[in-house]
mmCIF entry with sequence, helices, sheets and N, C-alpha, C, O atoms, coordinates in Angstrom:
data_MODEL
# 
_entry.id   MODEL 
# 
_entity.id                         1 
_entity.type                       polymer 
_entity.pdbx_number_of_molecules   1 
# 
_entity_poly.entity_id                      1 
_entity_poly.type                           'polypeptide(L)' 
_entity_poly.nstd_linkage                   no 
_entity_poly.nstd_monomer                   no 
_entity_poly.pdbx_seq_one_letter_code       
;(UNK)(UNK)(UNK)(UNK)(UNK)(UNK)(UNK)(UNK)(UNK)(UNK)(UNK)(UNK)(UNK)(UNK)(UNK)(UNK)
(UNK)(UNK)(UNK)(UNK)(UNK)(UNK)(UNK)(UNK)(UNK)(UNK)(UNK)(UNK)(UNK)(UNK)(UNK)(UNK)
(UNK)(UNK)(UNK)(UNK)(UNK)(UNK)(UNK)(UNK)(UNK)(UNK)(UNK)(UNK)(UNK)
;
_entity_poly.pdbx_seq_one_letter_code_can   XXXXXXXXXXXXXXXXXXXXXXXXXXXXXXXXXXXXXXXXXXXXX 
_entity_poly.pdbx_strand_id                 A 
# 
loop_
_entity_poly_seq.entity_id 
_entity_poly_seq.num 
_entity_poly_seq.mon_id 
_entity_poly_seq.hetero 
1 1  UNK n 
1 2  UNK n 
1 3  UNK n 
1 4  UNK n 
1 5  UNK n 
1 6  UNK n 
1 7  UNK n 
1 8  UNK n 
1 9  UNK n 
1 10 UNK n 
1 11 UNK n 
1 12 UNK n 
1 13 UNK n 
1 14 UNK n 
1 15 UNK n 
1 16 UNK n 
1 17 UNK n 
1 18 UNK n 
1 19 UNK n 
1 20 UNK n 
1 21 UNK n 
1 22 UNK n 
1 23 UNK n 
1 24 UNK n 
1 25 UNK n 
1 26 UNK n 
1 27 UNK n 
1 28 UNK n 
1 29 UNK n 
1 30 UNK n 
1 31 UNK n 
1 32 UNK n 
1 33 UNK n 
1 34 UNK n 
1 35 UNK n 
1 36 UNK n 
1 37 UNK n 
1 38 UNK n 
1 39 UNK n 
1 40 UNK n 
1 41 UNK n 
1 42 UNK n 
1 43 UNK n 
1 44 UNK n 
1 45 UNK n 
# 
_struct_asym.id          A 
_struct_asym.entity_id   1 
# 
loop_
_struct_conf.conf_type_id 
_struct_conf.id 
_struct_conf.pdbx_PDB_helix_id 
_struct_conf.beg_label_comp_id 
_struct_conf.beg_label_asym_id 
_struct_conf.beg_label_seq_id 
_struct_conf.pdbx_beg_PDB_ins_code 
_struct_conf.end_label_comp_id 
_struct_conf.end_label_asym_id 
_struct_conf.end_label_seq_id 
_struct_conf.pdbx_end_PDB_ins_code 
_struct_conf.beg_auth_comp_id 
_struct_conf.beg_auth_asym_id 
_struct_conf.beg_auth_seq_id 
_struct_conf.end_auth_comp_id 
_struct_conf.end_auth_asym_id 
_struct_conf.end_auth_seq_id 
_struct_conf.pdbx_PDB_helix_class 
_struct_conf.details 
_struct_conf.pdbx_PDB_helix_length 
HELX_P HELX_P1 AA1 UNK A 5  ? UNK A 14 ? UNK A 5  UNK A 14 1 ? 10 
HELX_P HELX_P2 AA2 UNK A 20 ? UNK A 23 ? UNK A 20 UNK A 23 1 ? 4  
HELX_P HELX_P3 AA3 UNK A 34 ? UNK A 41 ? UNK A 34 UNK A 41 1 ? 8  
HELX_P HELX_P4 AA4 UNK A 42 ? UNK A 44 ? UNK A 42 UNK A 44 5 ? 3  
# 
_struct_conf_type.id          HELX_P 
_struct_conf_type.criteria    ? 
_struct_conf_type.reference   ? 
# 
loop_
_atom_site.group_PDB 
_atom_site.id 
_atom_site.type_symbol 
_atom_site.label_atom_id 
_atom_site.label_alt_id 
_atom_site.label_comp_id 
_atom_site.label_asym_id 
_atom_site.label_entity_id 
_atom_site.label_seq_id 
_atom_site.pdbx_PDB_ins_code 
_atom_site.Cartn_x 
_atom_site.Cartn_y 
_atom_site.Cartn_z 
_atom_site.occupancy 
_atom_site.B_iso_or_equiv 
_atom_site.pdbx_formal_charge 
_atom_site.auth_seq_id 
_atom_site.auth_comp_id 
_atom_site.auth_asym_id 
_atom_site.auth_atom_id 
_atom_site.pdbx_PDB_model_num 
ATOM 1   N N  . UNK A 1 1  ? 33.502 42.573 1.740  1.00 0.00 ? 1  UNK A N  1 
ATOM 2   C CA . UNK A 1 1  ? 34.226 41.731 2.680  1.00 0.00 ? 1  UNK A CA 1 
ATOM 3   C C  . UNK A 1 1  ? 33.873 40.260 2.495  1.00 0.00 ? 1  UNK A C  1 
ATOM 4   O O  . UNK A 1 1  ? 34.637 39.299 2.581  1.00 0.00 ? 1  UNK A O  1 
ATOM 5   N N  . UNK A 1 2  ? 32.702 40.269 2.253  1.00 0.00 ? 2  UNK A N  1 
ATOM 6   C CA . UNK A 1 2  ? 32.470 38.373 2.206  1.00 0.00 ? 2  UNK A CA 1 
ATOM 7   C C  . UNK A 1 2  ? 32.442 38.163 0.990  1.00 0.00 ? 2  UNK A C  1 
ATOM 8   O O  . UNK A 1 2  ? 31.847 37.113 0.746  1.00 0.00 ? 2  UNK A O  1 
ATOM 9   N N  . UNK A 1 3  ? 32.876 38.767 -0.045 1.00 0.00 ? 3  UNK A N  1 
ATOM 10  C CA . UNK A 1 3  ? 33.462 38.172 -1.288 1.00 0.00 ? 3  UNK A CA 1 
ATOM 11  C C  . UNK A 1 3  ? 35.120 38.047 -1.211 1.00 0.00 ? 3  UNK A C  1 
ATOM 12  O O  . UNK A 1 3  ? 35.664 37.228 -1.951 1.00 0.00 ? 3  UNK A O  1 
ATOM 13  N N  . UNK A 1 4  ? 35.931 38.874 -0.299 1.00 0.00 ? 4  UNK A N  1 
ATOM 14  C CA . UNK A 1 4  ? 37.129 38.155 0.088  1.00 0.00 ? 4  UNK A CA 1 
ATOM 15  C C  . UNK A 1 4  ? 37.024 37.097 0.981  1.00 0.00 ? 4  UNK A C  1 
ATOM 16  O O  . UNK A 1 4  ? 38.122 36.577 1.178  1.00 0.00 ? 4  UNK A O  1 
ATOM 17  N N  . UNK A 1 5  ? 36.365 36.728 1.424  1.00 0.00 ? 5  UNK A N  1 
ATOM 18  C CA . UNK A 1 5  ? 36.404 35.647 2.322  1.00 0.00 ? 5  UNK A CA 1 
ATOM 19  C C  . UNK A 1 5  ? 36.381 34.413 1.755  1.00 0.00 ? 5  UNK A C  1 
ATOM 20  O O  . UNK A 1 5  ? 37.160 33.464 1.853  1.00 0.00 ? 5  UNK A O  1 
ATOM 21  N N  . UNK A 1 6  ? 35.050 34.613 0.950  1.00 0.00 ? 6  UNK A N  1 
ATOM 22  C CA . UNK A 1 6  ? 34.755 33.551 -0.057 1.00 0.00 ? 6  UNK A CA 1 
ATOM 23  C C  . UNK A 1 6  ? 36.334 33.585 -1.154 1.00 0.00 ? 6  UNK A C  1 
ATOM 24  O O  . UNK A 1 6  ? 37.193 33.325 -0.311 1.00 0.00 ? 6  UNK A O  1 
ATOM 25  N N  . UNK A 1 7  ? 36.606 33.649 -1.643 1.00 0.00 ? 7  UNK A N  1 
ATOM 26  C CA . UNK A 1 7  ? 37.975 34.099 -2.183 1.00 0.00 ? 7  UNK A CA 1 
ATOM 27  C C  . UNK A 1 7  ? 38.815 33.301 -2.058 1.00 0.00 ? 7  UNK A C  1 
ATOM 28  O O  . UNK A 1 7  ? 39.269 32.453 -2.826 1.00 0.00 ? 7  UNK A O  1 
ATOM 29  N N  . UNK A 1 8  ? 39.171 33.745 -0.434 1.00 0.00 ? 8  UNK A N  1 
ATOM 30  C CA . UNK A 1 8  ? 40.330 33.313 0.386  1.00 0.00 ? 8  UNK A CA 1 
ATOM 31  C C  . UNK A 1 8  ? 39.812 31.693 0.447  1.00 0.00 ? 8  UNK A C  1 
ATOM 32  O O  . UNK A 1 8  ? 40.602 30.923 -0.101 1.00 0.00 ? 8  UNK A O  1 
ATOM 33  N N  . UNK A 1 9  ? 38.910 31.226 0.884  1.00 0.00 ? 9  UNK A N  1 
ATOM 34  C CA . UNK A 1 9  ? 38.446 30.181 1.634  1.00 0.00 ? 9  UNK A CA 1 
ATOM 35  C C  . UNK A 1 9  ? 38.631 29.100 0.104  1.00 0.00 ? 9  UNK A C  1 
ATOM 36  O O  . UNK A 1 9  ? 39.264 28.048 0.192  1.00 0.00 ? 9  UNK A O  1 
ATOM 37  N N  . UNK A 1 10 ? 38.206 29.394 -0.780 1.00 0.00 ? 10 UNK A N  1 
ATOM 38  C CA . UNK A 1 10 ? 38.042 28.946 -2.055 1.00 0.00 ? 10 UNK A CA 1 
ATOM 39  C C  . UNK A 1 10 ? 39.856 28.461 -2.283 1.00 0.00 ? 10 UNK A C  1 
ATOM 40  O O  . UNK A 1 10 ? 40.306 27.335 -2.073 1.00 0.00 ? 10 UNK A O  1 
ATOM 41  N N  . UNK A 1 11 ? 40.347 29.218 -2.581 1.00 0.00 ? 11 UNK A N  1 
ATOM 42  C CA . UNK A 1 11 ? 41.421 29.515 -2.516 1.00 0.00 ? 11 UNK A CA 1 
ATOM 43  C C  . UNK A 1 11 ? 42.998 28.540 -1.552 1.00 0.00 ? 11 UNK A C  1 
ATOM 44  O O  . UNK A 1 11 ? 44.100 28.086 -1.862 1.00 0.00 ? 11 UNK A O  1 
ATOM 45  N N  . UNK A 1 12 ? 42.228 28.653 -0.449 1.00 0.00 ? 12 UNK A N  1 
ATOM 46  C CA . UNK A 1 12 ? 42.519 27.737 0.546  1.00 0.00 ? 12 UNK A CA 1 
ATOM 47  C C  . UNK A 1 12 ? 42.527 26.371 0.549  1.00 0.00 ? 12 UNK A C  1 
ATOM 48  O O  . UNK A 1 12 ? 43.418 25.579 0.854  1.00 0.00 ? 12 UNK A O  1 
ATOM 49  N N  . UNK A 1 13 ? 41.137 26.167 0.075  1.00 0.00 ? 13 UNK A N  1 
ATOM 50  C CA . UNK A 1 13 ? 40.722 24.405 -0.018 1.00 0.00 ? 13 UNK A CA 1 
ATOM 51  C C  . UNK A 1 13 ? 41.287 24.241 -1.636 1.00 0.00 ? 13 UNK A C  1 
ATOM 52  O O  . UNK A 1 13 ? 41.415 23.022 -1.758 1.00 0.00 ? 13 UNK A O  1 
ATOM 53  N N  . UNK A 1 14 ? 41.563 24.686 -2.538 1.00 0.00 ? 14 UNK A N  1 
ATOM 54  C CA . UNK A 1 14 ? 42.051 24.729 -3.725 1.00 0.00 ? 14 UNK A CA 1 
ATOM 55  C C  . UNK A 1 14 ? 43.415 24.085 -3.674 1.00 0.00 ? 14 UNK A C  1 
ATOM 56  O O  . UNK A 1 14 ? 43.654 23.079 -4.342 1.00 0.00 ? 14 UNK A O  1 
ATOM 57  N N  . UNK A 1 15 ? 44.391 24.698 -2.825 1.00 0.00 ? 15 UNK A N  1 
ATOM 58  C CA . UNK A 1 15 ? 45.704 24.724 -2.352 1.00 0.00 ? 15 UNK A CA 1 
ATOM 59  C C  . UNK A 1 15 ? 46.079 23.168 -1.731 1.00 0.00 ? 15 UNK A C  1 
ATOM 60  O O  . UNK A 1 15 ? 47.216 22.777 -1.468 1.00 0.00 ? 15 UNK A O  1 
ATOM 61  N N  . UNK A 1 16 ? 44.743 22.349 -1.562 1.00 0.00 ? 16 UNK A N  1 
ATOM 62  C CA . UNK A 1 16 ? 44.363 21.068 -0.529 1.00 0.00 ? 16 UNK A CA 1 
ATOM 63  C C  . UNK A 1 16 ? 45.753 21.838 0.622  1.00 0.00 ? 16 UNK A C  1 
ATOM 64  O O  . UNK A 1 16 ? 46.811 21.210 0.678  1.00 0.00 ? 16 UNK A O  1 
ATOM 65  N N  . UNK A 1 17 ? 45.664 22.729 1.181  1.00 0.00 ? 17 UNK A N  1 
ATOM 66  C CA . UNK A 1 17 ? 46.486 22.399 2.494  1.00 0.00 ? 17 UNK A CA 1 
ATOM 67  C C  . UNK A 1 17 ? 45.659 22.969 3.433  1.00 0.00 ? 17 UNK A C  1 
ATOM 68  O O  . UNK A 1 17 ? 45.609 24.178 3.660  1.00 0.00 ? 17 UNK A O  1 
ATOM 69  N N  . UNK A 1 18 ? 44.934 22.021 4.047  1.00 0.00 ? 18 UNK A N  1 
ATOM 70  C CA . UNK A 1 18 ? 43.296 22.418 4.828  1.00 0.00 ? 18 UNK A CA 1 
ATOM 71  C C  . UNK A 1 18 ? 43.526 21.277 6.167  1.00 0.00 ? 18 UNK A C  1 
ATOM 72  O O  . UNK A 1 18 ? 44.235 20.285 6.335  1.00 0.00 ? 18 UNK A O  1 
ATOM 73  N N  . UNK A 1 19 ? 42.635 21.929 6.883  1.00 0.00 ? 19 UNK A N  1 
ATOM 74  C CA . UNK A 1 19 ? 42.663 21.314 8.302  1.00 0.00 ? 19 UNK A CA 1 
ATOM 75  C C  . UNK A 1 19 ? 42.126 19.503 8.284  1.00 0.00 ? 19 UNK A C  1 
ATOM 76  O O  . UNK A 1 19 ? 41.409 18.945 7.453  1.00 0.00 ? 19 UNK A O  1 
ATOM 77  N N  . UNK A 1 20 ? 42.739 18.964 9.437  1.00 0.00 ? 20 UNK A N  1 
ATOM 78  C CA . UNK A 1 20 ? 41.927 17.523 9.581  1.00 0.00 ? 20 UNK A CA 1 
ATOM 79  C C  . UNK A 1 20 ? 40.682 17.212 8.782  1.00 0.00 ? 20 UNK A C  1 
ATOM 80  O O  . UNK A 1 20 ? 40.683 16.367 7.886  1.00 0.00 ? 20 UNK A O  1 
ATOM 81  N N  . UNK A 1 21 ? 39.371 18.082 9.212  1.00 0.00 ? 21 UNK A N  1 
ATOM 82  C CA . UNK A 1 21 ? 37.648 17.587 8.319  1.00 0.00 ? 21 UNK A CA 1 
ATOM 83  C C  . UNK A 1 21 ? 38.125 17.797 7.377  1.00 0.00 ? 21 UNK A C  1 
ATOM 84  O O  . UNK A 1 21 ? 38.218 16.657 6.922  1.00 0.00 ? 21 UNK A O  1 
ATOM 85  N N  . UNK A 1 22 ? 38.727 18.721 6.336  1.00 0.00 ? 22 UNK A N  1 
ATOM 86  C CA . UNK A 1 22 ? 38.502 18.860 5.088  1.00 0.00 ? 22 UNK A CA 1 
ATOM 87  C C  . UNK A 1 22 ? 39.844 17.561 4.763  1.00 0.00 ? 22 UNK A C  1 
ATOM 88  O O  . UNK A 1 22 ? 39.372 16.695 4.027  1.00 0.00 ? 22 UNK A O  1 
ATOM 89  N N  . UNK A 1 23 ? 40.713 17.390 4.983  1.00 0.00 ? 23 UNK A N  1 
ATOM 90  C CA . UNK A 1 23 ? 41.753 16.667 4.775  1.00 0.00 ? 23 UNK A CA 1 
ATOM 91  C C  . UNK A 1 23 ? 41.178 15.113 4.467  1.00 0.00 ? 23 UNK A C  1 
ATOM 92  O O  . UNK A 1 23 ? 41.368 14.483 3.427  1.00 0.00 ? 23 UNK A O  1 
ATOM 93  N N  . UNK A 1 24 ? 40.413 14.660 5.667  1.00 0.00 ? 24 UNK A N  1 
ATOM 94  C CA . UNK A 1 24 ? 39.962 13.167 5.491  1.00 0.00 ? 24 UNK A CA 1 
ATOM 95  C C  . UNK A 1 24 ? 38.588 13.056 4.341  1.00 0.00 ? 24 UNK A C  1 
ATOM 96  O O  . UNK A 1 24 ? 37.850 12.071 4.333  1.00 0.00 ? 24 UNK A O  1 
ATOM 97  N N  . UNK A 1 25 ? 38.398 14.293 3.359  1.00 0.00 ? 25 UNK A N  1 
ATOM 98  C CA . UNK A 1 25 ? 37.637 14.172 2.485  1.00 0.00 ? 25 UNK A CA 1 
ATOM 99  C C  . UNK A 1 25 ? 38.175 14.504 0.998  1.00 0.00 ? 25 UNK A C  1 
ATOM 100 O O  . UNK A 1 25 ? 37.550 14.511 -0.063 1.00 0.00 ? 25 UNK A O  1 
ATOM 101 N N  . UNK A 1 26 ? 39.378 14.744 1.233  1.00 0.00 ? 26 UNK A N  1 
ATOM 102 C CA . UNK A 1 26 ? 40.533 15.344 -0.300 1.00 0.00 ? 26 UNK A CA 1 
ATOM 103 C C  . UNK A 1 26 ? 41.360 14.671 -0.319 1.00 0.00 ? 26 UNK A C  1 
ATOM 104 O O  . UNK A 1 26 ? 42.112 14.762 0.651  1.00 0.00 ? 26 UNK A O  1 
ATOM 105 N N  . UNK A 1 27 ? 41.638 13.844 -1.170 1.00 0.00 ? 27 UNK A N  1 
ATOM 106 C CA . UNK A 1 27 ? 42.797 12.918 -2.144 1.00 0.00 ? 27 UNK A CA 1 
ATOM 107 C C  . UNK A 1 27 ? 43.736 14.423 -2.269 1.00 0.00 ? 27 UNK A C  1 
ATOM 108 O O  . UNK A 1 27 ? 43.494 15.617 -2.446 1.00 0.00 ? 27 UNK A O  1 
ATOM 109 N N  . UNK A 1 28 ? 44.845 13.613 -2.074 1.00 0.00 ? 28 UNK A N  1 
ATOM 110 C CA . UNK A 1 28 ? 46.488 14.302 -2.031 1.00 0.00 ? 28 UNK A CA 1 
ATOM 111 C C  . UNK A 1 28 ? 45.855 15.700 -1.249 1.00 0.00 ? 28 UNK A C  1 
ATOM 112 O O  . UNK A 1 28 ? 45.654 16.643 -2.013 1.00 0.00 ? 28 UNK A O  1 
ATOM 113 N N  . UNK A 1 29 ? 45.545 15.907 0.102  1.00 0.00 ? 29 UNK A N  1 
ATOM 114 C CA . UNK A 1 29 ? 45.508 17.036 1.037  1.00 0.00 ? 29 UNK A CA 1 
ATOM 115 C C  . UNK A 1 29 ? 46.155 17.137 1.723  1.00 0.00 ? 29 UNK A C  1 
ATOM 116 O O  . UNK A 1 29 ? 45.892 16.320 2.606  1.00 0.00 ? 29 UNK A O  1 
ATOM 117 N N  . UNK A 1 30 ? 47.438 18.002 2.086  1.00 0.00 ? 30 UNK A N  1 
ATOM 118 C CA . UNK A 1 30 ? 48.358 18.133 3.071  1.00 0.00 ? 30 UNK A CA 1 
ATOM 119 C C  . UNK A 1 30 ? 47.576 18.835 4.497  1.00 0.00 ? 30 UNK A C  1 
ATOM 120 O O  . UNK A 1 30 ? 47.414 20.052 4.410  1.00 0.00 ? 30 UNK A O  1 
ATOM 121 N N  . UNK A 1 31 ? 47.111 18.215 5.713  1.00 0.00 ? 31 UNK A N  1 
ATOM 122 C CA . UNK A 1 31 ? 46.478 18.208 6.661  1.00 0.00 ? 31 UNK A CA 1 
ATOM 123 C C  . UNK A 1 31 ? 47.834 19.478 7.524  1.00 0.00 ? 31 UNK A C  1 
ATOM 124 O O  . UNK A 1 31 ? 49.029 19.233 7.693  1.00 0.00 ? 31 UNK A O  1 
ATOM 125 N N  . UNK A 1 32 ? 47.174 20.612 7.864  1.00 0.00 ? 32 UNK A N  1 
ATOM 126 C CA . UNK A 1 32 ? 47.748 21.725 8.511  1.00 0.00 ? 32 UNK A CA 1 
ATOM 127 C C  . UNK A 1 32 ? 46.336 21.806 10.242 1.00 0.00 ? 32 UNK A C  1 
ATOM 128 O O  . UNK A 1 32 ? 45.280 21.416 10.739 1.00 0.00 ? 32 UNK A O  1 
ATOM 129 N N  . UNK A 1 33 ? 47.428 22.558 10.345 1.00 0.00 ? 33 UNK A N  1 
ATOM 130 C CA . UNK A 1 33 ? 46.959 23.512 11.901 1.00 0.00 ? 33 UNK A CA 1 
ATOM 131 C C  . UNK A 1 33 ? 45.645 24.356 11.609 1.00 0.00 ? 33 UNK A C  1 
ATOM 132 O O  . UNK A 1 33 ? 45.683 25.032 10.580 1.00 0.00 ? 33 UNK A O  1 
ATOM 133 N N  . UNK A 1 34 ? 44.505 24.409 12.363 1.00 0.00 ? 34 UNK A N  1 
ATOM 134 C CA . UNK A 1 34 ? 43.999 25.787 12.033 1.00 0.00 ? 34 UNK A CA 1 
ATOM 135 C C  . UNK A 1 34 ? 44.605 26.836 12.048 1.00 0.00 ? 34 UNK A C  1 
ATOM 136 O O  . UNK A 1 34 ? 44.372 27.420 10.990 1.00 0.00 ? 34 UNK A O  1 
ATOM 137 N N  . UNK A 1 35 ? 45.266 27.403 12.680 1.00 0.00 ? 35 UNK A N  1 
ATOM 138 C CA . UNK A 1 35 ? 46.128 28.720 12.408 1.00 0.00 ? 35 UNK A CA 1 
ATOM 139 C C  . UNK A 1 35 ? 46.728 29.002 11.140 1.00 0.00 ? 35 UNK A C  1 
ATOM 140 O O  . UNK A 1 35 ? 46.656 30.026 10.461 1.00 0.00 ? 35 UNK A O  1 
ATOM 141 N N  . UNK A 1 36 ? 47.377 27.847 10.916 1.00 0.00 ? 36 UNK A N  1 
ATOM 142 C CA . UNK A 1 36 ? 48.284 27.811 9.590  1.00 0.00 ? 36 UNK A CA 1 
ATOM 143 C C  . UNK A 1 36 ? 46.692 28.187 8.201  1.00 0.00 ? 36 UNK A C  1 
ATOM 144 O O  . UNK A 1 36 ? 46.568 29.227 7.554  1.00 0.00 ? 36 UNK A O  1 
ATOM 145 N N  . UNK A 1 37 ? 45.938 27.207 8.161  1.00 0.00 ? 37 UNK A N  1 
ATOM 146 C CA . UNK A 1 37 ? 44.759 27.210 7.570  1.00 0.00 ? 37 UNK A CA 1 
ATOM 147 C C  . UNK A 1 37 ? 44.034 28.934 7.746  1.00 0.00 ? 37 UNK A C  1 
ATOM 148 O O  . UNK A 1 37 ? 43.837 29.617 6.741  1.00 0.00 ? 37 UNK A O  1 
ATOM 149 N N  . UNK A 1 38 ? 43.813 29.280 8.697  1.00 0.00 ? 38 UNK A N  1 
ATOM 150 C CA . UNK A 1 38 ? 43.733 30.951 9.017  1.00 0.00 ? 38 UNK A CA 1 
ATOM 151 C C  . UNK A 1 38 ? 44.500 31.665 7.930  1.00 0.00 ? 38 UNK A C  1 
ATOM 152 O O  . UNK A 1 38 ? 44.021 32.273 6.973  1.00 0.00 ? 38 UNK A O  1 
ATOM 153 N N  . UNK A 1 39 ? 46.041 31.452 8.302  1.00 0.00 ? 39 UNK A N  1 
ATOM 154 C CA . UNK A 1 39 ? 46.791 32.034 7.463  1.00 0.00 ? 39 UNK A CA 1 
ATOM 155 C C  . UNK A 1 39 ? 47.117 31.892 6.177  1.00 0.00 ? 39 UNK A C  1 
ATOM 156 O O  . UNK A 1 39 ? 47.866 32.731 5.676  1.00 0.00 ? 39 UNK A O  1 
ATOM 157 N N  . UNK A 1 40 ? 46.545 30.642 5.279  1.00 0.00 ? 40 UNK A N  1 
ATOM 158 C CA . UNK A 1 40 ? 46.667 30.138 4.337  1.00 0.00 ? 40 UNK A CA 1 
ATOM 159 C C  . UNK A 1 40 ? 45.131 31.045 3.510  1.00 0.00 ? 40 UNK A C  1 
ATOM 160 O O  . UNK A 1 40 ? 45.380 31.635 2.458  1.00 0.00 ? 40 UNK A O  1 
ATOM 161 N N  . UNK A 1 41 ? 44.058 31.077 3.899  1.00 0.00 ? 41 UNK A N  1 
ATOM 162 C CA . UNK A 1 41 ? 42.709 31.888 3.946  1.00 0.00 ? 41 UNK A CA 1 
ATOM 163 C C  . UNK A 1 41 ? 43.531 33.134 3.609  1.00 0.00 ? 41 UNK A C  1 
ATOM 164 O O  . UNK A 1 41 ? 43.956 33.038 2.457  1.00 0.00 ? 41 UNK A O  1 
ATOM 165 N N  . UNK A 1 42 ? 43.866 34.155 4.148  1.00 0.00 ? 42 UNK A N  1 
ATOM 166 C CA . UNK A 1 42 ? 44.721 35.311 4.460  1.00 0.00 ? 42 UNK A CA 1 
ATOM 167 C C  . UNK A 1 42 ? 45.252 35.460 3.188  1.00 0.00 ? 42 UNK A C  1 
ATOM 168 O O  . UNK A 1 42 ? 44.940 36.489 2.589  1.00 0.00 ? 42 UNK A O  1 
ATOM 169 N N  . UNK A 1 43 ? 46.226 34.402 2.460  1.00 0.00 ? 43 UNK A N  1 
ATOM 170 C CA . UNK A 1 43 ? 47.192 34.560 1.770  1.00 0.00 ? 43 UNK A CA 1 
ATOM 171 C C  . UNK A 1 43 ? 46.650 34.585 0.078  1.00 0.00 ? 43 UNK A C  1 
ATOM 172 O O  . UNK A 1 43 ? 47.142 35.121 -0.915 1.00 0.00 ? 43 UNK A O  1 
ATOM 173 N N  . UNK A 1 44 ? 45.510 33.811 0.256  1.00 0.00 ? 44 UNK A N  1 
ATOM 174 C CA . UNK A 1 44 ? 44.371 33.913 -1.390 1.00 0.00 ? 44 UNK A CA 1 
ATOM 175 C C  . UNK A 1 44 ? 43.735 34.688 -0.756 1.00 0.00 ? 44 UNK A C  1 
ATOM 176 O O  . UNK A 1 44 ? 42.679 34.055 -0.790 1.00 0.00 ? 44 UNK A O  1 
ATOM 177 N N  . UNK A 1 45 ? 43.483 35.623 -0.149 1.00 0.00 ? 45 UNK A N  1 
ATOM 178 C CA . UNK A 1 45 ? 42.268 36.714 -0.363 1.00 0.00 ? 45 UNK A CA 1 
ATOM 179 C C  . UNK A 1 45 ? 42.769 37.690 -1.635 1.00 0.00 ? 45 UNK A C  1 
ATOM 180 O O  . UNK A 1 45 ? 42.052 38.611 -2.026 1.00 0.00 ? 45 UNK A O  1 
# 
């Protein structure tokens, strides 16, 4: 299980479409919802 997580999460911030904190630290990051970010996690596992 926490090698899908790690996965997903990897995966996620890869995609730059990550919440506000990670956003104001990534050049070209499209800033989403946590939920959306939840579901974005979800979608690279």
């Amino acid at each position: 299980a926490a090698d899908l997580i790690l996965k997903g999460l990897s995966g996620a911030i890869a995609s730059k479409r990550v919440t506000y904190d990670f956003a104001r630290l990534m050049d070209g990051a499209t800033e989403i919802k946590c939920s959306q970010f939840g579901d974005n996690v979800i979608e690279h596992m």
